[in-house]
C-alpha positions as CSV (number, residue, x, y, z in Angstrom):
1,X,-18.8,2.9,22.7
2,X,-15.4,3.2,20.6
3,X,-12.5,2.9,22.7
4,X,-8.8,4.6,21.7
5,X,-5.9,2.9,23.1
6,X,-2.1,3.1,22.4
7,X,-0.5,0.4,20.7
8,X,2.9,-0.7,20.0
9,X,4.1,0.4,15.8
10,X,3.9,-3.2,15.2
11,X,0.5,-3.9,16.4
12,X,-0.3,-0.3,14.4
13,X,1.2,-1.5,11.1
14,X,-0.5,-5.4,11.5
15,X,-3.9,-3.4,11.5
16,X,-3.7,-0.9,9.7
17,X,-4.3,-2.5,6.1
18,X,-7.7,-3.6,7.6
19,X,-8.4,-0.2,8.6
20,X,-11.3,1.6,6.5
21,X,-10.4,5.2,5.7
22,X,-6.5,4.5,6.2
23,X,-4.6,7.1,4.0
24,X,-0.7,6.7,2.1
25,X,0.0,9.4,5.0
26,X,-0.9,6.7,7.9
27,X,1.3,4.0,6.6
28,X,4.7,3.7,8.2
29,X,6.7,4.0,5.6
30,X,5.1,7.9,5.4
31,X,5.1,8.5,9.3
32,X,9.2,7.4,9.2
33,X,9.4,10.1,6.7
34,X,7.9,12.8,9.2
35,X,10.1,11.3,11.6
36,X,13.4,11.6,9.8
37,X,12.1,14.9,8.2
38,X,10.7,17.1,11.2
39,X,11.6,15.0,14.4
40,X,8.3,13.9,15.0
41,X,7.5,11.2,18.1
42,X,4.5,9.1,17.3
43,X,2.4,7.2,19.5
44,X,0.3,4.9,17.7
45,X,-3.2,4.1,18.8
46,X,-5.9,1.7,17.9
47,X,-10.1,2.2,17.8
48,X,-11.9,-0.6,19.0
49,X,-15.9,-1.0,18.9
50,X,-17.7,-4.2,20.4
51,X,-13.9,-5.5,20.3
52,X,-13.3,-5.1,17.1
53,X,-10.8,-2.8,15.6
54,X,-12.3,0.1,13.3
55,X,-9.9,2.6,13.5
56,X,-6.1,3.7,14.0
57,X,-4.4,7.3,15.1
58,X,-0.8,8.3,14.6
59,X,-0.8,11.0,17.0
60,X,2.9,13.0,16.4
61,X,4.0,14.4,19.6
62,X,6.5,18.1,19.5
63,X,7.2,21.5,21.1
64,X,6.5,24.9,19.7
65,X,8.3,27.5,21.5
66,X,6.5,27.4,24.6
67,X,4.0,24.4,24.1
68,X,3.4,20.7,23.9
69,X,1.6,20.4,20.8
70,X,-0.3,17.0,19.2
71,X,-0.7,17.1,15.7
72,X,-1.8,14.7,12.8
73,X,-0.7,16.4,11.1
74,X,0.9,19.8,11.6
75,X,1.0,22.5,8.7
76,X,4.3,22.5,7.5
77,X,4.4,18.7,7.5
78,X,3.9,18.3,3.4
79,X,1.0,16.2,4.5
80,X,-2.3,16.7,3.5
81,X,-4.6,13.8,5.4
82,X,-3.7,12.4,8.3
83,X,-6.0,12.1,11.5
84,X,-7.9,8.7,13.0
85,X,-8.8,6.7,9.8
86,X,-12.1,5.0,10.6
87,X,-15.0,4.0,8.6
88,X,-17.7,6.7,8.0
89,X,-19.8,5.3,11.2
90,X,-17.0,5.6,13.3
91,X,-15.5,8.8,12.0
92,X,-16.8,11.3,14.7
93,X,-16.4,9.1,17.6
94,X,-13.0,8.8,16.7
95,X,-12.6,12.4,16.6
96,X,-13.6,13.2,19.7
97,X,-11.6,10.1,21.1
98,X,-8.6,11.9,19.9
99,X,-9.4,15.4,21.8
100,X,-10.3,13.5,24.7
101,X,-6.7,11.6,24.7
102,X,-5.0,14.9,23.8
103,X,-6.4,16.5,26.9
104,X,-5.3,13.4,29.2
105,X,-2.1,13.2,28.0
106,X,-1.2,17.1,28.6
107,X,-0.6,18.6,25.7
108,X,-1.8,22.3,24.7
109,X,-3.0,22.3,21.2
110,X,-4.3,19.5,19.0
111,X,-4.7,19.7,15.1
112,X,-5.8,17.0,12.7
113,X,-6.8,17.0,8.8
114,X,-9.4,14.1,7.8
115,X,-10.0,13.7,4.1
116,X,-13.8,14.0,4.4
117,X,-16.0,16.7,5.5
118,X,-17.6,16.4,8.8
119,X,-20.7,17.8,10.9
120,X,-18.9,19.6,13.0
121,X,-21.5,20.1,15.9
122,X,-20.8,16.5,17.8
123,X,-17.8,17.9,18.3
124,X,-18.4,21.6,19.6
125,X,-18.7,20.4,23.2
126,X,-14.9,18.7,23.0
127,X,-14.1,23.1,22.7
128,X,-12.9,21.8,18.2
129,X,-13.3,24.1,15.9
130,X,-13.8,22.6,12.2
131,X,-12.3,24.3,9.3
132,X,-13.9,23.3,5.6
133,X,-11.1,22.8,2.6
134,X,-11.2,21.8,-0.5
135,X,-9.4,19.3,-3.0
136,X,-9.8,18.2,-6.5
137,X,-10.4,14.6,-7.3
138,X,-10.0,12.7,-10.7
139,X,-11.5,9.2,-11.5
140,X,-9.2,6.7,-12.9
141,X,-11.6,4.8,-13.6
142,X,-12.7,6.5,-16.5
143,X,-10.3,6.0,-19.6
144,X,-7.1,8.5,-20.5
145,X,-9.1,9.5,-23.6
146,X,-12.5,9.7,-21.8
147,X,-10.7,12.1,-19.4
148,X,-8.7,13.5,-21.9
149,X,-12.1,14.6,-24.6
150,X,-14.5,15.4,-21.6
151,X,-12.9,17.0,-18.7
152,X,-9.6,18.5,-19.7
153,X,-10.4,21.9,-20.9
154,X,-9.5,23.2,-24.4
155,X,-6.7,25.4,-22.7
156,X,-4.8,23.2,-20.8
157,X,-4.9,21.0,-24.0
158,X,-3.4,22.9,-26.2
159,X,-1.0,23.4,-23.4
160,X,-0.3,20.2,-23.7
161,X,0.2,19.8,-26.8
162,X,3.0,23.1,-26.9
163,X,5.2,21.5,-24.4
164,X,5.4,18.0,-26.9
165,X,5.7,20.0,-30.0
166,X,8.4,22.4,-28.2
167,X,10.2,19.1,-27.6
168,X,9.7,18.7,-23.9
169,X,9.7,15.2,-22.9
170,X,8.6,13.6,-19.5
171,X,10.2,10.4,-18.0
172,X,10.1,8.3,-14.6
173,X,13.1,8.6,-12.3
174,X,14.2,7.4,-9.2
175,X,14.3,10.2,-6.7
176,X,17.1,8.5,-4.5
177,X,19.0,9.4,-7.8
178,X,17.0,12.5,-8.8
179,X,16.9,13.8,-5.2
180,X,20.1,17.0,-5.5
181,X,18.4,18.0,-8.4
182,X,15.5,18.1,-7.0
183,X,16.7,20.6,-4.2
184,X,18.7,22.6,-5.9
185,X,15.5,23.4,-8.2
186,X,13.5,24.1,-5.5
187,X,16.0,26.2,-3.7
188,X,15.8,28.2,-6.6
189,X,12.3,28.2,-6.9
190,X,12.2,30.2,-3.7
191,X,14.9,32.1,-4.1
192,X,13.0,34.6,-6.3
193,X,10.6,35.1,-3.4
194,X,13.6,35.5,-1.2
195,X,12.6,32.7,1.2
196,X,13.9,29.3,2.0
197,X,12.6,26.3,0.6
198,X,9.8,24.7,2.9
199,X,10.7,21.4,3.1
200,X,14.3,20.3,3.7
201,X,16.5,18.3,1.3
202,X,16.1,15.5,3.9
203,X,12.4,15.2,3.3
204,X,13.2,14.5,-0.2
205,X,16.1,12.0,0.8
206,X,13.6,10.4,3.5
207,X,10.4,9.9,1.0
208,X,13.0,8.5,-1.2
209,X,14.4,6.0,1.1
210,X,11.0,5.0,2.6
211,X,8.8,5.2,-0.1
212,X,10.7,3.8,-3.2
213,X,11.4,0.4,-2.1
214,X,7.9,0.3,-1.0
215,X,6.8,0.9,-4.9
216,X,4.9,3.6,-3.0
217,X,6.5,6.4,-5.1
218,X,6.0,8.2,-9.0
219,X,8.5,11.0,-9.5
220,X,8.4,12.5,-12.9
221,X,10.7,15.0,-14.8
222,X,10.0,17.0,-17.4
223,X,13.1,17.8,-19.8
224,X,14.0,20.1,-22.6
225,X,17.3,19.5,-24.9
226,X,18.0,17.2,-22.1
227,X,17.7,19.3,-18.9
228,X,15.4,18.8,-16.2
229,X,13.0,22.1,-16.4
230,X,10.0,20.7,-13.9
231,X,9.9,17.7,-11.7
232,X,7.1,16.5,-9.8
233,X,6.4,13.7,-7.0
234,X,3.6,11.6,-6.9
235,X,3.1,8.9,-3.8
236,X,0.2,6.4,-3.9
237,X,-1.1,3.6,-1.8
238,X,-4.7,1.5,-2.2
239,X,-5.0,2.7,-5.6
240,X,-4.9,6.5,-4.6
241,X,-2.4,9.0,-5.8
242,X,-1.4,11.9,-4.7
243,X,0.1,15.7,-6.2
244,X,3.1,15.8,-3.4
245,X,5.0,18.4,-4.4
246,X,6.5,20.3,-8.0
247,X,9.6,22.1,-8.7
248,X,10.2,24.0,-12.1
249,X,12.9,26.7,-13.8
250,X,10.9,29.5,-14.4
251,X,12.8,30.0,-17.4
252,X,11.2,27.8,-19.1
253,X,7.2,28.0,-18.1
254,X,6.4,29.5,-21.5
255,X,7.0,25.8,-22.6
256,X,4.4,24.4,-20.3
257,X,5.8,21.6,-18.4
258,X,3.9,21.4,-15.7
259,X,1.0,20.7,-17.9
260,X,2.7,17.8,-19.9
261,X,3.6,16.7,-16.2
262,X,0.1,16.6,-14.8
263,X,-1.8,15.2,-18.1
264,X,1.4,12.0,-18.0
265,X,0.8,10.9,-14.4
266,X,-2.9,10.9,-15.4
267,X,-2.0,8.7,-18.2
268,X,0.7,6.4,-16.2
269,X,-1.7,6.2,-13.0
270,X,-4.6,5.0,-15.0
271,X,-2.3,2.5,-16.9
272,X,-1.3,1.7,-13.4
273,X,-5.1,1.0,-12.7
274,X,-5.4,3.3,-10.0
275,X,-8.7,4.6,-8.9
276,X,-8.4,8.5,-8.2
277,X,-6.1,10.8,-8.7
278,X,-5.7,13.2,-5.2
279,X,-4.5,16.6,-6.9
280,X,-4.3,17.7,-3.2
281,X,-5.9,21.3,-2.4
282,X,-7.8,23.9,-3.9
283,X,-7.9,26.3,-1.5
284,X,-5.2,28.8,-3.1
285,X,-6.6,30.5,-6.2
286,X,-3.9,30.7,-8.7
287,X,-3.1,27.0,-7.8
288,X,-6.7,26.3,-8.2
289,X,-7.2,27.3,-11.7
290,X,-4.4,25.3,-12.4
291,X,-5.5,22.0,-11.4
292,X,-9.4,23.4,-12.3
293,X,-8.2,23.3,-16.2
294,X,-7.7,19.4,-15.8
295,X,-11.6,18.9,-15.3
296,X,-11.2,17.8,-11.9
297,X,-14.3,17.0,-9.1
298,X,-14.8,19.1,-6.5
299,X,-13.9,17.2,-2.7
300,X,-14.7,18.3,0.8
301,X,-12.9,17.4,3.4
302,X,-11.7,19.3,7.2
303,X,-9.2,20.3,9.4
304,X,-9.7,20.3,13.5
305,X,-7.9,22.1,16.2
306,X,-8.1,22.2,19.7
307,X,-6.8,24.4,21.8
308,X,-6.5,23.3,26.0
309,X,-4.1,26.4,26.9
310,X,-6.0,29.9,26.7
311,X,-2.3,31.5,25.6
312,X,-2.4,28.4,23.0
313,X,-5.8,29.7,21.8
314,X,-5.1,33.1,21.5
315,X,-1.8,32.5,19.1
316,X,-3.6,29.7,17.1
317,X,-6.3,32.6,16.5
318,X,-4.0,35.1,16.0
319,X,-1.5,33.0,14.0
320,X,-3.9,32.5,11.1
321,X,-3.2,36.1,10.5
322,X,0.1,35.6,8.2
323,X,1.6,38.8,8.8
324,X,1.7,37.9,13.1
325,X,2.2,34.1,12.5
326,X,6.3,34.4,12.0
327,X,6.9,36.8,15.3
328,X,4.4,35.1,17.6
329,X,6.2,31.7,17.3
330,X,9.6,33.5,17.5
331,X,8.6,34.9,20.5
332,X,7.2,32.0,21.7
333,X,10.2,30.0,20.6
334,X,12.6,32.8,23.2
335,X,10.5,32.5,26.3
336,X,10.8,28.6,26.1
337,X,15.1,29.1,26.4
């Protein structure tokens, strides 16, 4: 029977690298980044089977408004996979490990995101609910011109091939040096749709600091006459990358940067020799069609939640309506003064 049990960060770390199914999002470099970024507390566990490790779980420990909530991660978080990591045999025992330690250790909601798609009905019994989503996937493997002549579509070529003959350009910067910029584009980026930017310029200045020095981090920038129009990050571990996060001047889309953006990381990654590109969701439409156009495959993966407090349950429900989700964690938020 697999066995969960905390573990010091250092223990976590040693371990990890051995651990099948490990992510870029359970390394610590990525879980300081949460750390700095959102105030996260993580408690690190390992799996063990017959004594032998098979599994690890950063479990982030926070308060919303009124409750104690354990996540891995939490919408919000700019983090797509997180979770137990454990090899396919071990998966759902892992998972329902982690809602059995949620429920000892207090807290009222659990939510977790695996990369892969699981059968959810092992599971029904621990009170989970499992969510389907989708993300596109690209092979490496395959060569840039293989990629290029058999699954980018004629579109988003000749896309392509406006933004280089409109003399955009796309080069490799340090985002530690990049990472104002970067803010200040996506502040405006929002602006238009009178919101806030979702992440914080210290999430950019965190991924910076612990992810760069790692090598663990692509940023790329996309420039016209010299100015930055688009700008994109791109983190990657075990031969995986991942589409992080994109800023661009809307003034300048009819050049299409993004597209010279996306086809160059292909490009760079495979001359990289990375295996798969991780173009992270395709669950919004518009987005969708945009990554679609690159020939992408279809990947199936899930997101659990768990719900111990029946008020807990009854605003997770009702907070997957967007228009209630705002005022019921406001409200929430006041009662817990």
């Amino acid at each position: 029977m697999l066995e969960l049990a905390p573990c010091s960060a250092e223990q976590y770390a040693d371990e990890l690298a051995r651990v099948p199914g490990a992510t870029l999002f359970h390394t610590p470099p990525w879980l300081a980044v949460l750390a700095r970024s959102f105030g996260v507390r993580f408690r690190h566990y390992l799996a063990a089977c017959g004594g032998e490790i098979v599994g690890a779980l950063p479990l982030g420990l926070l308060r919303k408004g009124l409750f104690r909530v354990a996540a891995s991660p939490l919408p919000g978080w700019c983090t797509p996979y997180l979770g137990p990591a454990a090899g396919g045999a071990h998966l759902a025992e892992a998972l329902a490990a982690a809602v059995r330690e949620a429920r000892r250790i207090g807290v009222d909601h659990l939510e977790l995101t695996i990369p892969q798609l699981i059968d959810p009905a092992p599971l029904r019994r621990t009170g989970a609910v499992v969510e389907p989503r989708r993300t596109f996937l690209i092979p490496l493997t395959e060569s840039a011109e293989a990629i290029w002549k058999h699954r980018v579509g004629g579109k988003c070529r000749n896309m392509v091939r406006k933004a280089r003959k409109s003399g955009v350009t796309v080069r490799e910067v340090r985002l530690s040096e990049f990472v104002d910029r970067y803010f200040e584009m996506s502040v405006a980026v929002y602006r238009r749709q009178a919101v806030p930017p979702p992440l914080p310029r210290r999430f950019f200045r965190a991924a910076a600091e612990a992810l760069e020095p790692a090598g663990m981090l692509l940023t790329l920038v996309a420039e016209h006459e010299g100015r930055p129009i688009a700008a994109a990050l791109f983190p990657h571990w075990r031969g995986r990358i991942h589409y992080l996060d994109n800023v661009t001047d809307s003034a300048f889309y009819k050049l299409a940067p993004n597209n010279l953006i996306q086809w160059e990381l292909i490009e760079r990654a495979a001359a990289m020799g990375l295996a798969v590109y991780d173009m992270v969701g395709a669950n919004v439409p518009s987005i969708a069609a945009f990554k679609a156009s690159f020939g992408p495959d279809v990947h199936e993966y899930c997101r659990l939640y768990c719900g111990f407090h029946p008020l807990a349950r009854l605003l997770r429900g009702l907070g997957e309506r967007p228009w209630l989700r705002k005022p019921l964690w406001r409200l929430a938020a006041k009662l817990n003064r």
